[in-house]
FIVO-995976 format. One line per 3 residues: number of its first residue (from 1); their letters; for each residue x, y, z of C-alpha. Coordinates in steps of 0.001 Angstrom, whole numbers, padded with zeros to 6 digits, always signed. Each point is the difference from the previous one (the first is absolute). Last residue first. Example, Ala and Ser with C-alpha at 12.3 -4.5 7.8 and 13.67 -1.06 7.14 Angstrom:
! residues 2
2 = sa = +013670:-001060:+007140; -001370:-003440:+000660
! end
This chain:
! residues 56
56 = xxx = +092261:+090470:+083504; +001291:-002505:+002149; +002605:+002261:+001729
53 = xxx = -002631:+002532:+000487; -002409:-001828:+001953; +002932:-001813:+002260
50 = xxx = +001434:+003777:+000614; -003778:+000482:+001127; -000375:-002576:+002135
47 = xxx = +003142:-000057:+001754; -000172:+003978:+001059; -003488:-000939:+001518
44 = xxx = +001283:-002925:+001636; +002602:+002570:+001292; -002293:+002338:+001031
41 = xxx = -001797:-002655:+001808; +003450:-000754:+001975; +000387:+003621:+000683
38 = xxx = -003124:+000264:+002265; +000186:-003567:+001412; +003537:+001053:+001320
35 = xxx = -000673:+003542:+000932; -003244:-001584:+002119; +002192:-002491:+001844
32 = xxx = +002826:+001956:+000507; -002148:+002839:+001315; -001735:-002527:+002525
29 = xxx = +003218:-001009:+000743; +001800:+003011:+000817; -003513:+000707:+002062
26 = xxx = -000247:-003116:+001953; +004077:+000550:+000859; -001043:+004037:+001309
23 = xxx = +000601:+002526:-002736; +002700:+002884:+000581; -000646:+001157:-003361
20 = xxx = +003467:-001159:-001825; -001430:-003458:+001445; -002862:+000374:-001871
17 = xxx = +001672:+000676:-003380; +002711:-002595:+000533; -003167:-002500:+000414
14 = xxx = -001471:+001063:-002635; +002912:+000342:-002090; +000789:-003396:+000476
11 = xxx = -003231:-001365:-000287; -000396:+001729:-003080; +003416:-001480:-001262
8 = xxx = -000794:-003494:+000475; -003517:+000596:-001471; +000754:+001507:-002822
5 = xxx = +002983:-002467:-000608; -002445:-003263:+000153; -002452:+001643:-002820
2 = xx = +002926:+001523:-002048; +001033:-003633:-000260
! end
């Protein structure tokens, strides 16, 4: 879950981000992209450890 929403909402802010910049389409995407996979692994990181301390 955290997984899925990290990446939904780094793409968006990515994307907002590079548009906010005056980025060209390859660029809003390119910062979508990278935002996206960036916040997604946090998230993975966020699931493992809350699934590490639920378990005890």
């Amino acid at each position: 879950m955290f997984v899925i929403g990290g990446l939904v909402l780094g793409a968006l802010g990515g994307g907002w981000t590079a548009r906010r910049r005056g980025g060209k389409p390859a660029d809003i995407a390119q910062y979508a992209a990278v935002y996206g996979i960036l916040f997604g692994i946090l998230g993975l990181f966020l699931t493992l450890v809350l699934d590490r301390m639920l378990r005890g």
